[in-house]
C-alpha positions, -999 to 999 in steps of 0.1 A, spaced: 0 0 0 23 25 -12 59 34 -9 83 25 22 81 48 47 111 58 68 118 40 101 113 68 121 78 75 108 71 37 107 74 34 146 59 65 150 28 50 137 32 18 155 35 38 189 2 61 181 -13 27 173 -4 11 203 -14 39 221 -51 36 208 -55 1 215 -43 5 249 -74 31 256 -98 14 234 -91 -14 260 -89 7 292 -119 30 280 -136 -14 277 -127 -22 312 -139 8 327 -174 4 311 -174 -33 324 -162 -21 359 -196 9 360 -220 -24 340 -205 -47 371 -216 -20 396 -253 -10 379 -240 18 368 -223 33 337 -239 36 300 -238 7 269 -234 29 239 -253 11 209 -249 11 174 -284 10 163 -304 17 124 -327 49 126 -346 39 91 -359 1 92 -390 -1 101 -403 -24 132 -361 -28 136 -353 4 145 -364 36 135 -361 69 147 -390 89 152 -379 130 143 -410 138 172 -400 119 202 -364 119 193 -366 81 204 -353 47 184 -381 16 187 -383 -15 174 -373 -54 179 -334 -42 176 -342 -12 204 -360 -41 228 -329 -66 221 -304 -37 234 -321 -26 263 -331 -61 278 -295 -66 270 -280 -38 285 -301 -42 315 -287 -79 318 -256 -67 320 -260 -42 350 -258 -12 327 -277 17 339 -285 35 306 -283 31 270 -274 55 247 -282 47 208 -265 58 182 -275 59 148 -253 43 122 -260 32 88 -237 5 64 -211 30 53 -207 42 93 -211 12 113 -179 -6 109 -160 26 115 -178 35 147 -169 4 164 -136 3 156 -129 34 164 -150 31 199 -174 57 191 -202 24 203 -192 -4 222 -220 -28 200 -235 -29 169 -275 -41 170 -279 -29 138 -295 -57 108 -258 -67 108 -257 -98 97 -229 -124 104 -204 -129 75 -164 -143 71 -152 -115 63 -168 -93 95 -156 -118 117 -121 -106 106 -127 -79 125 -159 -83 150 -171 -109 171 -207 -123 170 -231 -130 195 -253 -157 184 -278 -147 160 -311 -135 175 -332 -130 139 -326 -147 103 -335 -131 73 -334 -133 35 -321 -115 13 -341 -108 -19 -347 -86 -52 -371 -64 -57 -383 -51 -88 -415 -22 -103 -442 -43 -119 -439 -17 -149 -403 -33 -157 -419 -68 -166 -393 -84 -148 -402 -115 -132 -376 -139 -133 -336 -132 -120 -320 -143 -156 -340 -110 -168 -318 -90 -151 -288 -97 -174 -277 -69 -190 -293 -47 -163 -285 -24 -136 -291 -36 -99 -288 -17 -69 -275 -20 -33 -274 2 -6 -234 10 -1 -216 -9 25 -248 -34 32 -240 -71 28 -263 -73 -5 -237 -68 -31 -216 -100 -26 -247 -121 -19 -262 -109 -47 -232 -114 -70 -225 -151 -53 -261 -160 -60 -256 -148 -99 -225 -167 -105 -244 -202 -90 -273 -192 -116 -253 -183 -143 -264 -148 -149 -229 -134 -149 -194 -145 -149 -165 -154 -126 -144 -116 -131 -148 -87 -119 -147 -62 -148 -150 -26 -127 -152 -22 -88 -154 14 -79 -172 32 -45 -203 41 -72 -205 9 -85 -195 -28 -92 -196 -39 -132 -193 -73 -134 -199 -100 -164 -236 -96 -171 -252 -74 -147 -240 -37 -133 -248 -33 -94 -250 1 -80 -240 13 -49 -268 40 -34 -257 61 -2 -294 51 12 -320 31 9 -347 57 5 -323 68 -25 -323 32 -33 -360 33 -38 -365 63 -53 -337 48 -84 -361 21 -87 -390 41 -86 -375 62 -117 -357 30 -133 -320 46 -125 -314 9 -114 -340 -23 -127 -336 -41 -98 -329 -38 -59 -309 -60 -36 -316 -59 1 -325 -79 31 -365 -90 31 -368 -74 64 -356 -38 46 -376 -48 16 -410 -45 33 -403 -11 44 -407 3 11 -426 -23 -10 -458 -15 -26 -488 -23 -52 -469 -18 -77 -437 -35 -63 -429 -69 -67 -404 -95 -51 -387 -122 -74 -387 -155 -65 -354 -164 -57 -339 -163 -17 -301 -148 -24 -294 -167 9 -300 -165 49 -292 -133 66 -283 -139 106 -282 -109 127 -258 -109 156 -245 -83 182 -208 -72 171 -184 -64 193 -147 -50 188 -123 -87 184 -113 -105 217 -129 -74 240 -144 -86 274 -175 -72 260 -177 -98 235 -181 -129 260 -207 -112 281 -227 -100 247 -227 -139 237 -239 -149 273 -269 -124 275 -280 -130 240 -281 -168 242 -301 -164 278 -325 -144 257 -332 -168 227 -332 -195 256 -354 -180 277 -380 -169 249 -374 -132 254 -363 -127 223 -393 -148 205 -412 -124 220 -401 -93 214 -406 -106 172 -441 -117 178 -442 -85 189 -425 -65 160 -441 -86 133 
């Protein structure tokens, strides 16, 4: 990733890095000291735009939804005193926990390879689908119309590759890459789009900038309509975990209070609820 740097500015970089992690894990332990105490506040990574998951409402100021219920209960479990949520969205949310600016993502993050590289994963509490979405006006019914066509994804959401994977098994496009840019991914047979939101995301489909939209099914029905339609093909299972920053003591307790609440039912409940 570029040229050499000079030793002096190499350790430099390595010290300031060290340096972070250091606090990253202090400013951990001393929020697990105040949750071991009933006090202290679990800051939570948290969507402000999926309905019935979590969605911020402009009069209250407030987040609800089946991801708000998860996080409190959770927090609550874990002797925290308050919650604070933070709205992220796909392009944000991998920054903000690295860079400790929440201690957990409850955010429709689903659990994939390459997040573990980075995360860790309570056990999944909901499992979607991801699926495409099309206007009835384009005729579309079947994924090997979408050859030749534009498809998009909201940027930094997990749709992209599962839609592309799904493709290659169906032989709708090919094995290369042709184009990956932060606007867009060309590859053999179908362009995909990447769109900053997924209102944005509708509103392309809506004026046929993009044929065809990739998302998760719980995202989906937040914007589908009469004159919407959803193919029929399952791009594959979506679980949604709790991240946490890699090998934090955070991590191990998140696991523990999640799997009490799919074991208890609590968690059952709160999607009866939502649904």
């Amino acid at each position: 990733m570029g040229k050499k740097s000079k030793l002096v500015a190499a350790a430099l970089v390595f010290a300031v890095a060290a340096f972070s992690l250091v606090c990253m894990a202090g400013c951990s332990a001393d929020s697990q000291e105040e949750a071991s105490s009933g006090a202290g506040t679990l800051r939570v990574g948290v969507r402000d735009d999926i309905m019935n998951f979590s969605y911020l409402n402009d009069q209250t100021g407030k987040h609800y939804g089946l991801e708000v219920d998860i996080a409190n209960e959770m927090a609550k479990r874990l002797g925290y005193a308050d919650v604070e949520f933070v709205s992220v969205t796909p392009d944000s949310r991998k920054d903000m926990l690295l860079n400790g600016g929440v201690d957990c993502l409850v955010a429709c993050y689903s659990i994939a390879d390459s997040r573990l590289e980075n995360f860790d994963f309570s056990p999944a509490y909901y499992t979607d689908r991801a699926i495409v979405m099309v206007e009835n006006s384009s005729l579309i019914t079947d994924v090997e119309q979408l050859e030749g066509k534009t498809v998009g994804i909201m940027s930094g959401s997990n749709a992209g590759p599962v839609f592309a994977t799904k493709m290659y098994e169906l032989g709708v496009i090919g094995p290369d890459v042709v184009e990956n840019t932060d606007e867009y991914t060309q590859y053999q047979g179908i362009l995909v789009k990447k769109i900053a939101t997924y209102e944005e995301l509708s509103k392309a489909l809506e004026t046929g900038e993009v044929d065809a939209a990739a998302m998760d099914n719980s995202i989906a029905s937040t914007y589908m309509n009469e004159d919407r339609s959803i193919l029929d093909v399952n791009l594959g299972d979506q679980e949604y975990g709790v991240a946490t920053q890699k090998d934090s003591e955070l991590s191990g307790n998140v696991a523990n209070a999640i799997q009490e609440m799919l074991d208890d039912g609590t968690i059952a409940a709160y999607i009866d609820k939502w649904n």
